[in-house]
C-alpha positions, 0 to 999 in steps of 0.5 A: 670252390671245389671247381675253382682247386680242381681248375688250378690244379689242371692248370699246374699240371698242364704247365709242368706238361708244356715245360717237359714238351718244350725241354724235349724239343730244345734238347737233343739227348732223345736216344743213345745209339750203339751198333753193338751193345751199351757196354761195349760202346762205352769201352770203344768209345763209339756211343751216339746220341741222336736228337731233334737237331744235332746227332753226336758221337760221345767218347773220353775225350770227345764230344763232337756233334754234327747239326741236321741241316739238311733238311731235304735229306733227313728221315721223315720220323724226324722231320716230322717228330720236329714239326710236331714238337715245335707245333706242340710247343707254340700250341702250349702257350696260347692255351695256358693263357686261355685257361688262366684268364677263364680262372674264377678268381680273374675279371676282364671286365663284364665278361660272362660265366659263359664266355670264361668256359668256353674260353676254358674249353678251347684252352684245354683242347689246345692242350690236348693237341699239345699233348697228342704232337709230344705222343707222336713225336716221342714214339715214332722217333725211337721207332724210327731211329731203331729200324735205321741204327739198330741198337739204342737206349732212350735218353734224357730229352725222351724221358722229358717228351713223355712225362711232359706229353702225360701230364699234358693230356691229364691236364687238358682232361680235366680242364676240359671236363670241369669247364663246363657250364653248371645248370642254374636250378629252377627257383619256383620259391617266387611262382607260389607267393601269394600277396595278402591285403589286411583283413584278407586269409590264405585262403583269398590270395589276390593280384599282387596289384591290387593287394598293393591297392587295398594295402595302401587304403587301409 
């Protein structure tokens, strides 16, 4: 039962992780870029954002962005951060199924105990990978915006990456630590029965067979 909430438990958490990673990547808030200070961009209405997809520049009356289209031409902290959240994203899915079809309380059929674990397993190890893409990605982007644009603050969409790629890894963890298999504890009750025929002590115990013979006579 303990098995069953703990297995539950790591699943919701690593559902809630792969929403964060997926409104990350659909999102282009990652950072706010400024070439003097926050404070003095907002007064010039000169403030950027800077995402995934999109970069634009934020004032009063204007909300213009531009999309990175040219996909040859961009930094490779970008084209690498998209591959990795897209990977990331496509990973989840696959692995939350594994995870809930290896749940105690659902039955496919006659499937095994054995075969449910190690379908558990690889579920929470695909989840690992999600998280380790949105841990790469969500790093190296700021990273690598900074030494290019100097001056910025993390945004929305960045904030998302990181709760979404914590949660991930701590459910993947422990769906991967709790789908193990069990050890059956050796029953030797059965090995030191002894089978009495009437008329006979403890202290003569006999073939099962025969006792069954002689029992039958009496």
């Amino acid at each position: 039962m303990a098995n069953s909430c703990l297995q539950l438990s790591a699943l919701m958490i690593s559902f809630i992780g792969w929403i964060g990673i997926v409104i990350a990547t659909a999102t282009n808030d990652w950072v706010m870029t400024c070439k003097y200070g926050m404070n003095t961009c907002r007064k010039m209405d000169e403030l950027g954002a800077k995402g995934l997809w999109t970069e634009c520049v934020i004032s009063t009356a204007l909300y213009h962005c531009v999309s990175l289209t040219q996909i040859l031409e961009l930094p490779a902290y970008i084209q690498t951060s998209r591959a990795l959240m897209i990977t990331g994203s496509l990973l989840g899915l696959p692995g939350l199924g594994m995870v809930l079809t290896a749940m105690p309380c659902i039955s496919m059929g006659d499937d095994p105990q054995s075969a449910k674990n190690k379908r558990s397993v690889l579920g929470g190890v695909l989840i690992l990978v999600l998280a380790l893409c949105g841990a790469v990605s969500t790093v190296w982007f700021p990273i690598g915006v900074h030494h290019e644009q100097g001056l910025m603050s993390f945004g929305f969409s960045l904030y998302a990456g990181w709760v979404g790629t914590a949660f991930s890894l701590l459910g993947g963890a422990m769906i991967t630590c709790c789908s193990s298999d069990s050890p059956q504890p050796y029953n030797n009750h059965d090995s030191n029965r002894f089978y009495y025929s009437k008329g006979q002590g403890p202290g003569n115990p006999v073939a099962p067979s025969t006792n069954h013979a002689k029992s039958a006579h009496v």
